[in-house]
DRENDO-1510 file (C-alpha; in Angstrom, 1 decimal, always signed):
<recs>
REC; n; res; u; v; w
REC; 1; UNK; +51.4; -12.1; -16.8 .
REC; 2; UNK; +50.9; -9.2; -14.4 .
REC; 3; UNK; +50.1; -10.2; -10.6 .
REC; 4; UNK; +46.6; -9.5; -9.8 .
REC; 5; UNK; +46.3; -7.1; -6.5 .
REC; 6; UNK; +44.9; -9.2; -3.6 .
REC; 7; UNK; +41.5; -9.3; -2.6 .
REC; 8; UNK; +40.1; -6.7; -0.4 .
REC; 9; UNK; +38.3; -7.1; +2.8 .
REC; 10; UNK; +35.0; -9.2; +2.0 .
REC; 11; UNK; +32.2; -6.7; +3.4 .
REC; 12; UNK; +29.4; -7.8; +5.1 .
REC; 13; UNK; +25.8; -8.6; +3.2 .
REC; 14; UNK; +22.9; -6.2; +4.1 .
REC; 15; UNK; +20.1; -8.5; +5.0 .
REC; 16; UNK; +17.1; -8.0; +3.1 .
REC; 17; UNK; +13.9; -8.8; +5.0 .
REC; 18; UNK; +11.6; -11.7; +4.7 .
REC; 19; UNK; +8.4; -11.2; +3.0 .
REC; 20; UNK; +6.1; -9.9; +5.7 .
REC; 21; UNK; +2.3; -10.7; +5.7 .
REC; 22; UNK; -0.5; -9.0; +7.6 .
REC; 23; UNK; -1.4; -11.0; +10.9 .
REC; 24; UNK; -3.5; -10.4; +14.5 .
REC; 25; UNK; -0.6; -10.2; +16.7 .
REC; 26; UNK; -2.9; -11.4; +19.3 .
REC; 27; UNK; -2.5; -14.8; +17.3 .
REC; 28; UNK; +1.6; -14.9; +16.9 .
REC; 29; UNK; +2.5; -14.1; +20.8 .
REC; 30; UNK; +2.8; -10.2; +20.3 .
REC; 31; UNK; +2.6; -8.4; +23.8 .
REC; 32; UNK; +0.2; -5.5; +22.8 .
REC; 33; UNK; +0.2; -3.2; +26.0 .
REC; 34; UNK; -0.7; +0.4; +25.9 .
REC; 35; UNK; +2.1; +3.4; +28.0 .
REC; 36; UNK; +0.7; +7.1; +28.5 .
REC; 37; UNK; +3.8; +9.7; +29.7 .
REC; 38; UNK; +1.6; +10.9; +32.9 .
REC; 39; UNK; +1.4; +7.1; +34.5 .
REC; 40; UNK; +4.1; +5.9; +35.9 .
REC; 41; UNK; +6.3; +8.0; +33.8 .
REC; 42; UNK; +5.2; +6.5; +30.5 .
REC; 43; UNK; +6.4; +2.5; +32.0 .
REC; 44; UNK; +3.3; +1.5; +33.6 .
REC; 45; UNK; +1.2; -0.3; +31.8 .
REC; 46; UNK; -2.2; +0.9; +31.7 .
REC; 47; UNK; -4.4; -1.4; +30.2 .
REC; 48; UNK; -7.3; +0.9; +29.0 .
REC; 49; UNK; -10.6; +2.0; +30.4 .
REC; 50; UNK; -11.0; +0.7; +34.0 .
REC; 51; UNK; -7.4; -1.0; +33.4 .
REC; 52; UNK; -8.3; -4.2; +32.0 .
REC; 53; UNK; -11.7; -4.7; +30.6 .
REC; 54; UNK; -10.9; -2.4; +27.5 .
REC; 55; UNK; -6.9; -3.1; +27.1 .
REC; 56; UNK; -5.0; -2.8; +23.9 .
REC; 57; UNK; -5.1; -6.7; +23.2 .
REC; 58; UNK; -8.6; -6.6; +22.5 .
REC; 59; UNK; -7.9; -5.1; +19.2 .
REC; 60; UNK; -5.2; -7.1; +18.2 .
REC; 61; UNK; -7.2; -10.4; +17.9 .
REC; 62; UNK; -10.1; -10.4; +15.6 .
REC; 63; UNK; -12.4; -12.2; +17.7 .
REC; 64; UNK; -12.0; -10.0; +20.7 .
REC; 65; UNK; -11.0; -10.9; +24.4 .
REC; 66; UNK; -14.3; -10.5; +26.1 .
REC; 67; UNK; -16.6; -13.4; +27.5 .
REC; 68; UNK; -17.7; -15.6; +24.6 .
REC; 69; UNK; -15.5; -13.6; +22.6 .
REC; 70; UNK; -17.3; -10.6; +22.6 .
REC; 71; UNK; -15.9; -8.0; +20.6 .
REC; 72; UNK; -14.5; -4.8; +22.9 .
REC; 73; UNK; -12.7; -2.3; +21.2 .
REC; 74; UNK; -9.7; -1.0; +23.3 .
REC; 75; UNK; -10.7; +2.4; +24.8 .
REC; 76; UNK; -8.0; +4.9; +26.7 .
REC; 77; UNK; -8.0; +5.1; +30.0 .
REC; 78; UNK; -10.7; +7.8; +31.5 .
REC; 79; UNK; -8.8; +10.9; +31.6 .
REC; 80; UNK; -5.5; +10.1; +29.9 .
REC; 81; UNK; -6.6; +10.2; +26.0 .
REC; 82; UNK; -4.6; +12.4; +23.6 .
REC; 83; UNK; -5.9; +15.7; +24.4 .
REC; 84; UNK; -3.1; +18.6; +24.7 .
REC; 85; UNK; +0.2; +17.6; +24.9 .
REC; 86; UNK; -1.0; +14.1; +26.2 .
REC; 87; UNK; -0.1; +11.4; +24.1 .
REC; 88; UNK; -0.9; +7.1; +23.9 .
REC; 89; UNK; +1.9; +4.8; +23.1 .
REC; 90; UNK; +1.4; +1.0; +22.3 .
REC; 91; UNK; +4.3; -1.0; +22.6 .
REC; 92; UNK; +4.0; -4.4; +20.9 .
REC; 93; UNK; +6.9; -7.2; +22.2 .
REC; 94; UNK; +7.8; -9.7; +19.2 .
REC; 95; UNK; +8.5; -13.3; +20.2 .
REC; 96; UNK; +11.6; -13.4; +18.3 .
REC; 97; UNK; +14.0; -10.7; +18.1 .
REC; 98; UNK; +15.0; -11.4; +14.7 .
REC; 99; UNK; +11.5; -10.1; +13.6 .
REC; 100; UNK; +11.2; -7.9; +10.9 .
REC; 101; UNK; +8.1; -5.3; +10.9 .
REC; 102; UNK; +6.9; -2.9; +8.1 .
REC; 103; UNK; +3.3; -2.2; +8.7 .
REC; 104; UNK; +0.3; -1.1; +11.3 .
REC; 105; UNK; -3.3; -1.0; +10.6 .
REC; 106; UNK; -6.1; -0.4; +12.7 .
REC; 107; UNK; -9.5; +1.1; +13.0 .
REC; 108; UNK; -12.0; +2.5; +15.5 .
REC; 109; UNK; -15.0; +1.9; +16.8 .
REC; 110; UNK; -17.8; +3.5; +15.3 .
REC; 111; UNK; -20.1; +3.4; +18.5 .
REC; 112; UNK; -18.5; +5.8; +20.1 .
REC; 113; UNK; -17.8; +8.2; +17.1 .
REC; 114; UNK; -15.4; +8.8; +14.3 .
REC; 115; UNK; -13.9; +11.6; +16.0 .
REC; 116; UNK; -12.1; +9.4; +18.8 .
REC; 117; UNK; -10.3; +7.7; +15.7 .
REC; 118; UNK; -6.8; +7.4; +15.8 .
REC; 119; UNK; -5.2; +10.6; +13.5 .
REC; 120; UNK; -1.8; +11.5; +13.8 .
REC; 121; UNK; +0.6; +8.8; +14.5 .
REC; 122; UNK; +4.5; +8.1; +14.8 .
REC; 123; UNK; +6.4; +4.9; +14.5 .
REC; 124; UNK; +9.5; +3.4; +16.4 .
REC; 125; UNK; +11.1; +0.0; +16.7 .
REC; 126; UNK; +14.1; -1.4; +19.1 .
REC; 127; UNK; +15.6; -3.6; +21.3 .
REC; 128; UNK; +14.6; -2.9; +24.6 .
REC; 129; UNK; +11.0; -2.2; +26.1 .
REC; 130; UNK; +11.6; +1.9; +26.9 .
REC; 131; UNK; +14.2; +2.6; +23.9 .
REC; 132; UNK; +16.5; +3.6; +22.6 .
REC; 133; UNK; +14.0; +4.3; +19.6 .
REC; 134; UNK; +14.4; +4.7; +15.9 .
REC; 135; UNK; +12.0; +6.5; +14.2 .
REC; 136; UNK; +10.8; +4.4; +10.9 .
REC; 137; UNK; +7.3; +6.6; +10.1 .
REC; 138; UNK; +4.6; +9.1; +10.4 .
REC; 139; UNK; +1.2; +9.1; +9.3 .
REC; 140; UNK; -2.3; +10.6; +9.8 .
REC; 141; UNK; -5.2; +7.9; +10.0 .
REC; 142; UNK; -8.5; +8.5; +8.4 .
REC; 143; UNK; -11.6; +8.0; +10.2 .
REC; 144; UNK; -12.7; +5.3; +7.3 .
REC; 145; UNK; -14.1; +1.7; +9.3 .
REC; 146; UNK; -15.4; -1.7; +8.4 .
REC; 147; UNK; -17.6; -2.2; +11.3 .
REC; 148; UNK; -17.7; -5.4; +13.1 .
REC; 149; UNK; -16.1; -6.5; +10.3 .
REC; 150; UNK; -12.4; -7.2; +10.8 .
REC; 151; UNK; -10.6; -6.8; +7.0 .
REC; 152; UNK; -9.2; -3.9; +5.9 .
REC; 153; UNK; -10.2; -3.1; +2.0 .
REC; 154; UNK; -8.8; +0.6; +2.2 .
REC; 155; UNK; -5.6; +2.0; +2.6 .
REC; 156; UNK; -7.1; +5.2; +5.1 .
REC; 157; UNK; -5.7; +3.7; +7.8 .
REC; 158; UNK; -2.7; +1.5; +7.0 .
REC; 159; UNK; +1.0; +2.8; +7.5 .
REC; 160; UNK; +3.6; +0.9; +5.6 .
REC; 161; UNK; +7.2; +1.0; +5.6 .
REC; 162; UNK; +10.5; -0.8; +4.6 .
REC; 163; UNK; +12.3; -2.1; +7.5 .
REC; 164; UNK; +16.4; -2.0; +7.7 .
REC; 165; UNK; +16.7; -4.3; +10.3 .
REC; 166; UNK; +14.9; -6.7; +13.0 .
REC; 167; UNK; +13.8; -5.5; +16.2 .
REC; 168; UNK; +12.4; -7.0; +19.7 .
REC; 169; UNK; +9.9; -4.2; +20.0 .
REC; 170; UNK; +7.8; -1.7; +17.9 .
REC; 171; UNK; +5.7; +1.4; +19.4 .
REC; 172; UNK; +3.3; +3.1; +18.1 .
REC; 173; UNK; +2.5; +6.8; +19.3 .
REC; 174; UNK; -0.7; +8.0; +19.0 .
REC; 175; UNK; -0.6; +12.1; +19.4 .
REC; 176; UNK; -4.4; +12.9; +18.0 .
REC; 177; UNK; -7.6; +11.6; +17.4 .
REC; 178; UNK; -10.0; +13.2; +15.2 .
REC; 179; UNK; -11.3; +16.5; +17.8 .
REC; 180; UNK; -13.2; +14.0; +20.7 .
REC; 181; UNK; -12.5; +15.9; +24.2 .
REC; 182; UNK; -14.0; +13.7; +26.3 .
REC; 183; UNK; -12.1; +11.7; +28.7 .
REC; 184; UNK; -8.8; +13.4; +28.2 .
REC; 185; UNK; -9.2; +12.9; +24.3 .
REC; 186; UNK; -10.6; +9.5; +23.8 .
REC; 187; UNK; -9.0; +7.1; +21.2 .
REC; 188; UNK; -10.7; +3.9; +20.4 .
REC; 189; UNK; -9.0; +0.8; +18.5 .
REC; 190; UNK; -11.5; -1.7; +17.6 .
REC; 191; UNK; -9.2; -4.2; +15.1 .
REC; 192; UNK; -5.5; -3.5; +14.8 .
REC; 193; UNK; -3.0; -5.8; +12.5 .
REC; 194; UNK; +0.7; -5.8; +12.1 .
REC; 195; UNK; +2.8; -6.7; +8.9 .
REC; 196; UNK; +6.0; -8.7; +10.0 .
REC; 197; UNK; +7.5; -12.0; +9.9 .
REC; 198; UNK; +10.7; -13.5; +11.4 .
REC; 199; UNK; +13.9; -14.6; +9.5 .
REC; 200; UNK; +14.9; -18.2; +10.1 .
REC; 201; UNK; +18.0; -18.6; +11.9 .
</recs>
């Protein structure tokens, strides 16, 4: 009977993500801050118009973050929008490393018009809060809405992906809206959702 060879080297099991489900991250201890490249050199957080009142984790709980939870959309910062080469980041801080993310949704506020509406949009995630990043997408946003309403029935403004791997952070970089000039290029977010989950250790 011949000899069989020996085994080979056992390689290691790509890790195939959990199933991820669309949640506020306001509601799962996601840090949902918002970066522009001309404050602070792009590592101070803002915190939206007047630097607080209309900050980015306004949007990312569906009851809002105002006084009797009242609804307030977040707004940029006066003068530090997306016109030009300007750009908005939002950098979102999972709870858990191990988390595994392969979505963002999110639309404006209609009171102040569809054309500060997020458009034109890239995607990053990693493991520390300034990068290295690794690009996962690109997309361009419609300016469809739901109002008050915070459910999202059409697909205008959802970006999925598959993810390869867990990460600590995800950013999201905003580099249009849909032609507002005001304010350095206003962008409004009134309810924004990620899809992730974590895998169990």
């Amino acid at each position: 009977m011949p000899l069989l060879p020996p085994p080979g080297p056992l390689l290691p099991l790509t890790p195939t993500p959990p199933t991820l489900e669309w949640k506020w991250p306001a509601e799962h201890n996601v840090g949902c801050k918002d970066y522009h490249p001309r404050i602070g050199d792009g590592k101070e957080e803002v915190g939206g118009w007047n630097r607080g009142k209309f900050k980015l984790a306004n949007a990312c709980d569906r009851l809002g973050s105002g006084p009797w939870k009242t609804v307030r959309p977040f707004h940029t910062y006066n003068g530090y929008g997306v016109n030009g080469d300007d750009y908005v980041d939002f950098i979102f801080t999972f709870d858990d490393a191990n988390t595994w993310c392969g979505g963002y949704r999110q639309f404006g506020h209609v009171n102040w018009g569809t054309p500060t509406f997020t458009k034109d949009i890239e995607i990053y995630t990693g493991d520390a809060n300034f990068g290295p990043w690794t690009r996962v997408a690109t997309d361009s946003h419609s300016t469809w809405h739901n109002g008050g309403t915070p459910t999202f029935p059409d697909d205008g403004t959802t970006t999925e992906w598959t993810p390869t791997a867990p990460s600590k952070y995800l950013l999201v970089r905003t580099r249009t809206n849909h032609g507002d000039t005001q304010s350095g290029g206003r962008l409004m977010v009134r309810f924004l959702q990620l899809k992730f989950a974590v895998w169990p250790n």
